[in-house]
N, C-alpha and C positions, 0 to 999 in steps of 0.2 A: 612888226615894224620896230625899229631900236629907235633911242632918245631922241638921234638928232631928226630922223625922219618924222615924227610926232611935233617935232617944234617948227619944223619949214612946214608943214602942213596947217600949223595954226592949229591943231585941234584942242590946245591948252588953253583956258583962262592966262596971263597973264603974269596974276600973283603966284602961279601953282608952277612954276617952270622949274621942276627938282628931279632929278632923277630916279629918287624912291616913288615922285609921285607917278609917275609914268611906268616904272614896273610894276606900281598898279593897277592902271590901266592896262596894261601889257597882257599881266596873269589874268585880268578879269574877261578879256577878248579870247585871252587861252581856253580857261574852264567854260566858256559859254560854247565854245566850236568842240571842245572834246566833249564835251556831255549831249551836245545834240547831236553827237554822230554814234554815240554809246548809251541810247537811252535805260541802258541797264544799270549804269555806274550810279554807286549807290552817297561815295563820297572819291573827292580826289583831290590831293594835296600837292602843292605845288612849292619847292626851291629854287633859291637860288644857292648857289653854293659858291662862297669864296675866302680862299685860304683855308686853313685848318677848321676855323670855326662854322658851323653854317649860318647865314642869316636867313632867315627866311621871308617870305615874299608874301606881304597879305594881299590877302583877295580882292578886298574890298566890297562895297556892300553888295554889288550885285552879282559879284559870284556867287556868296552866297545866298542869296535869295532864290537863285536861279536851284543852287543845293537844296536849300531848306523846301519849296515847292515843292519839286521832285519827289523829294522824300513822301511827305506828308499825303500827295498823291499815288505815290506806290503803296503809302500803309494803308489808305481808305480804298483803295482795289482789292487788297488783301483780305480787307477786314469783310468787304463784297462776297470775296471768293470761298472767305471762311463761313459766313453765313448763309448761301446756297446749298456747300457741303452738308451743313447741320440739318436745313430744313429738310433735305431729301433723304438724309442718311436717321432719319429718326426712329431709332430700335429701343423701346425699353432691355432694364437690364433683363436676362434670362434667369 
């Protein structure tokens, strides 16, 4: 949904009517729909690009949190998976 669609809709407080703050919003509805449809992705960064220079688009807190979960729940899987391996694969040296 672009700016103006976001402000006829009312879903902004108010005092927050800025265009940065709304492609906050924007990337943060982005990264929560690609990452639940890629529960593999492990990080994913998002621009905007204009003119020469790029600015970039912050996430805001709940992209990343939605990131940093993710994470932390694929490394304690792992860390599951590495500890099954161990317990059944247990061979002193020869």
């Amino acid at each position: 949904m672009d700016y103006d669609g976001l402000l006829r809709e009312n879903r902004l407080p108010r005092e927050k009517h800025s265009k940065f703050f709304c492609l906050e919003r924007l990337g943060e509805a982005i990264v929560d729909h690609v990452m639940g449809l890629f529960p593999g992705i492990r990080t994913m960064t998002l621009s905007l690009w204009k003119d020469p220079p790029p600015l970039p688009l912050s996430l805001g807190r709940v992209g990343l949190t939605v990131r940093e979960t993710r994470l932390r729940w694929e490394e304690r899987e792992s860390r599951k998976q590495w500890a099954g391996r161990n317990e059944t694969n247990q061979e002193g040296p020869e």
